[in-house]
N, C-alpha and C positions, 0 to 999 in steps of 0.2 A: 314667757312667750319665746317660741322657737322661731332661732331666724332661717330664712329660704334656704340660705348659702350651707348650714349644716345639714337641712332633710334633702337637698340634693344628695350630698354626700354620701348620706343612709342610702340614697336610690344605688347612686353606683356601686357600694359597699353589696348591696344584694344582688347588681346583677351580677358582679366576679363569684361574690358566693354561689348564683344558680350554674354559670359558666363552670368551676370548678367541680359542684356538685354532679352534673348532667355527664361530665365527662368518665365517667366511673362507672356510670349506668350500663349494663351488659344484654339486657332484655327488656321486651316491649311491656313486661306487668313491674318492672323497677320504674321505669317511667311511667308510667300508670300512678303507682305508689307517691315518687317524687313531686310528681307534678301535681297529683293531692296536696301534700304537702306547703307546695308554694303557693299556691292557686287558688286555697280555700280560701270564701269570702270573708270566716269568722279567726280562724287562725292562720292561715297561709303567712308567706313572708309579704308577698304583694298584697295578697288581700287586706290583713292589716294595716296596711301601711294607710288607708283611707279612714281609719281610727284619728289620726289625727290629724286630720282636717280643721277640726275644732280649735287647734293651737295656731292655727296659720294666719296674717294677716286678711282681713278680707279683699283686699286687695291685691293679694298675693296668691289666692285659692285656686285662681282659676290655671293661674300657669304649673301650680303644684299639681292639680288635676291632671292639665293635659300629662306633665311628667311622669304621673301613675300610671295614667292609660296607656302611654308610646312604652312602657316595661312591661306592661300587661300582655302589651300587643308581640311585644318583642318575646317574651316567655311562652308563648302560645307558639309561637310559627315554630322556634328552637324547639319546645316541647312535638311538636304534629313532626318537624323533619326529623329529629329523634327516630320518632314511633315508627317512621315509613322505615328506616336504615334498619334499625333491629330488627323488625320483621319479616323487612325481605332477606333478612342475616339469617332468621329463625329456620324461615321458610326454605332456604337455600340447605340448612342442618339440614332439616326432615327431607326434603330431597334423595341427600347423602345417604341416609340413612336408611334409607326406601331404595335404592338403585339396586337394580338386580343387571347383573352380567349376564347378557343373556347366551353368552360363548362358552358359561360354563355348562357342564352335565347337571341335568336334573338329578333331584333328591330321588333318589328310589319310595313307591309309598307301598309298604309291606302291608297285607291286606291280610288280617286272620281268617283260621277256620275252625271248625268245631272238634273239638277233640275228637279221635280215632271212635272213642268207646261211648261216645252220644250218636256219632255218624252211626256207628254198628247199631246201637240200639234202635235209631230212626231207622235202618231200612228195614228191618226185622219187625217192627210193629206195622210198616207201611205194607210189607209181605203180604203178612197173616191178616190186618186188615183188608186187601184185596179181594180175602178168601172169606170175610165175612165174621172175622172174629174181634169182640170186644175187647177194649183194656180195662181191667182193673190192676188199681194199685193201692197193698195193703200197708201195714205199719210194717218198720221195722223190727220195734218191739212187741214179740207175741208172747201170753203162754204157753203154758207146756203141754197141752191139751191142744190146738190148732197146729202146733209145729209138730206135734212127736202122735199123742195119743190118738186124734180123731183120722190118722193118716196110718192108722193100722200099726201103731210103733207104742204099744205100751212099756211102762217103766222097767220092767225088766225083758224087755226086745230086745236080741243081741244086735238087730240092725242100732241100734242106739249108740253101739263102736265105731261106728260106721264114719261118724260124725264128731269132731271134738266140739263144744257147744261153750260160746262163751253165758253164763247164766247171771243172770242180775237180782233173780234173787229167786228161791225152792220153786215159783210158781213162774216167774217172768223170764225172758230171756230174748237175745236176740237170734232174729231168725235167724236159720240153717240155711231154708230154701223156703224162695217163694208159692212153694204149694201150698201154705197154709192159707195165702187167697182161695185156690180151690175152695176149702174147707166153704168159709165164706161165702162166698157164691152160690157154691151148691143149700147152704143153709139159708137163705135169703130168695133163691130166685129157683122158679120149677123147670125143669126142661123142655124144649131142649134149649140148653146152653152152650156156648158156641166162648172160651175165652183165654185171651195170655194175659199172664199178670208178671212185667217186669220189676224188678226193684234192687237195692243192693241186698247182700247176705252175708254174713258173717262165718268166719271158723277158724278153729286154732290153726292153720296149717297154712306154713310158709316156706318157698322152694321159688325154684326160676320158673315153676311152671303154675304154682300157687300162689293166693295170698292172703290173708284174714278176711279181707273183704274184698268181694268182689261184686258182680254185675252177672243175674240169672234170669232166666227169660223163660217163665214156666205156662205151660199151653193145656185145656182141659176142653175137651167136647163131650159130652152126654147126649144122647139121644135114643130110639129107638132104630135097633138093629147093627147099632156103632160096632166094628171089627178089627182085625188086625190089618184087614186089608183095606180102610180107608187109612189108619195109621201112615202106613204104607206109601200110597198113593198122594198123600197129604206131602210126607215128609220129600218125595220124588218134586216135587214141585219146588217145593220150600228148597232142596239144596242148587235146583238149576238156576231161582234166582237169586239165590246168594253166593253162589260159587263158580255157575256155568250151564250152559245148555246142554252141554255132555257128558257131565257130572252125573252117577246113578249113587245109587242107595242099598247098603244090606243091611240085617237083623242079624243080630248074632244073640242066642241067648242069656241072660241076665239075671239081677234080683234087688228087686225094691220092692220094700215092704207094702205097698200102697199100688201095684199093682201085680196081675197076675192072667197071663204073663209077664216079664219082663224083656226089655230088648236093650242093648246098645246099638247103637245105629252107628255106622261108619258110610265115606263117600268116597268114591273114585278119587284118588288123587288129580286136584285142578293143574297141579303142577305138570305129573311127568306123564297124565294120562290112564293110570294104572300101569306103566311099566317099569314103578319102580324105581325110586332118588332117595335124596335123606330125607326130606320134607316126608314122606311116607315109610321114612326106615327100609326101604327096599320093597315093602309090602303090597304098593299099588293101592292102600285103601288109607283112611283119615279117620281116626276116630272122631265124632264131632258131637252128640248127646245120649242122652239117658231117654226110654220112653216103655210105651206099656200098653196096656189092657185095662180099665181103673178095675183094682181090687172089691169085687161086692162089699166088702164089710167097710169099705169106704163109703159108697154108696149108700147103703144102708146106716151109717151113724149118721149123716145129713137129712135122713128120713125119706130116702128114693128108693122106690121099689126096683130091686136089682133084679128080678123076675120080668119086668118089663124095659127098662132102660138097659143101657149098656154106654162105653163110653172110652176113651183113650188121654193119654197125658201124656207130656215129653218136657225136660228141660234141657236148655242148653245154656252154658254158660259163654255169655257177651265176649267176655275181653277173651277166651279161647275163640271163638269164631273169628273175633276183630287180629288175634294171632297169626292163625291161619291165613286168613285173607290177604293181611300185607306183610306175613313174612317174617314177624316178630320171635324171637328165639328166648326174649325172656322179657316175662309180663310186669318189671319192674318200670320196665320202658313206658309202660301206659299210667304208672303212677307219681313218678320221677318228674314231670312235663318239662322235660329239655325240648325248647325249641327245634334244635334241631333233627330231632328225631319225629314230630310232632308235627312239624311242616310239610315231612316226608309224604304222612298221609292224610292225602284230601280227596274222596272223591268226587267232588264238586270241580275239580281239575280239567 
């Protein structure tokens, strides 16, 4: 049987223990932890301590009791003043931490834009849809028969130099130019057909004004009584809202296979007005696409009677437009994507 005089002793023995313990405690979830510890009814260091009750006189129980509960009582309030201290400590950190100076300069927040040669291609479909003309968009991968044959370019067509062609295999290849949606369209839908078919294109040829692939934006109208001179008229519209309201247009004559006539189209220099800089070589004029008269025998492999229809076609290539427009002297720039060059043009600005 244990005497009083020693389980006193055990009491004050655990309160220096919680005293020395608590003092170490750095945050409000270590006290949390600790105070489990001592606290629990089944193993705590207080909570035990009511385990042996059973050894104590009976008439010695009740002042052992009250002794448990004034340490109970006593570890609770140290434990709650504890809790308050760290956490208004904690809370004082995140404070700290959170403090914004509000005397210094704001962060700059740099805000993107869409590359030169998506922006070129959005206004260029927004153009020509204005004017009533559909997009289609073909595969990259055509055969050799939509890119070369059904385009008036059979296998021994010397236009077929014209083109270095990367080929994936005797029958597949990647496209040249997106004409061969043309092809497509006109074999799928009757006239009249009204359509640009953008997409990338492929070719062996690489220079600062070149590059294997690039970005082509090819336009086809069929109908009755289609001319040179809506060509014309079309293309007059097309460069004032891509270039200027005083921007005009000539034909100078040409040759693709696929149609007949042929034109290169050239526009007033945006820059010096037609009188002449380097942007135009001195010449007053820009070359800026390819276009035509569609070829009957183009018309005719689609199954359209070239007796009654008639029709016009033009490509331009993207990243030469998006050139011209802002001033680009070599088309690596639009593949490169250096920021700073990239930033330059927005015109969302």
């Amino acid at each position: 049987m244990q005497e009083l005089s020693a389980l006193n002793e055990r009491l004050v023995a655990i309160k220096k223990e919680i005293e020395e313990g608590s003092a170490n405690l750095e945050n409000s979830r270590a006290v949390y932890e600790y105070k489990k510890n001592v606290m629990d009814g089944k193993s705590g260091l207080i909570g035990s301590l009511m385990k042996g009750m059973k050894d104590i006189p009976k008439e010695s129980r009740g002042d052992y009791g009250k002794l448990v509960n004034e340490l109970k009582t006593w570890a609770q309030a140290l434990f709650d003043e504890l809790d308050v201290a760290l956490k208004a400590k904690e809370m004082d950190a995140k404070y700290a931490s959170e403090k914004i100076d509000i005397t210094m300069p704001a962060e700059e927040n740099v805000s993107g834009n869409l590359h030169p040669i998506t922006q070129m291609r959005n206004q260029l479909i927004d153009i020509f849809a204005s004017m009533g003309f559909d997009v289609f968009e073909g595969t990259e991968i055509e055969n050799d028969y939509y890119n070369f044959t059904a385009l008036n370019t059979p296998a021994d067509h010397p236009a077929r130099d014209m083109q270095d062609t990367f080929y994936l295999s005797p029958e597949f290849l990647l496209r040249t130019q997106t004409s061969a949606g043309q092809i497509h369209v006109m074999e799928a839908q009757k006239p009249p057909i009204k359509i640009v078919s953008p997409g990338k294109v492929f070719r062996s040829d690489d220079d600062a004004t070149h590059s294997p692939m690039f970005t082509q934006l090819e336009g086809l109208v069929v109908d009755k009584g289609i001319t040179l001179c809506d060509l014309k008229g079309m293309l007059d519209l097309f460069v004032q809202r891509i270039f200027g309201e005083e921007v005009k247009t000539r034909l100078r004559p040409s040759y693709f296979p696929f149609t007949e006539p042929s034109v290169e189209v050239d526009c007033s220099c945006f820059s010096c007005g037609g009188t002449g800089c380097k942007l135009c070589k001195g010449t007053g004029w820009i070359e800026v696409l390819g276009a035509g008269v569609v070829n009957k025998k183009v018309l005719e492999n689609c199954g359209i009677d070239s007796d009654e229809y008639s029709g016009f076609a033009f490509g331009i290539g993207i990243e030469r437009a998006a050139m011209l427009k802002y001033g680009i002297n070599n088309i690596k720039h639009l593949f490169e994507s250096d920021l700073r060059v990239l930033s330059q043009l927005n015109d969302n600005d």
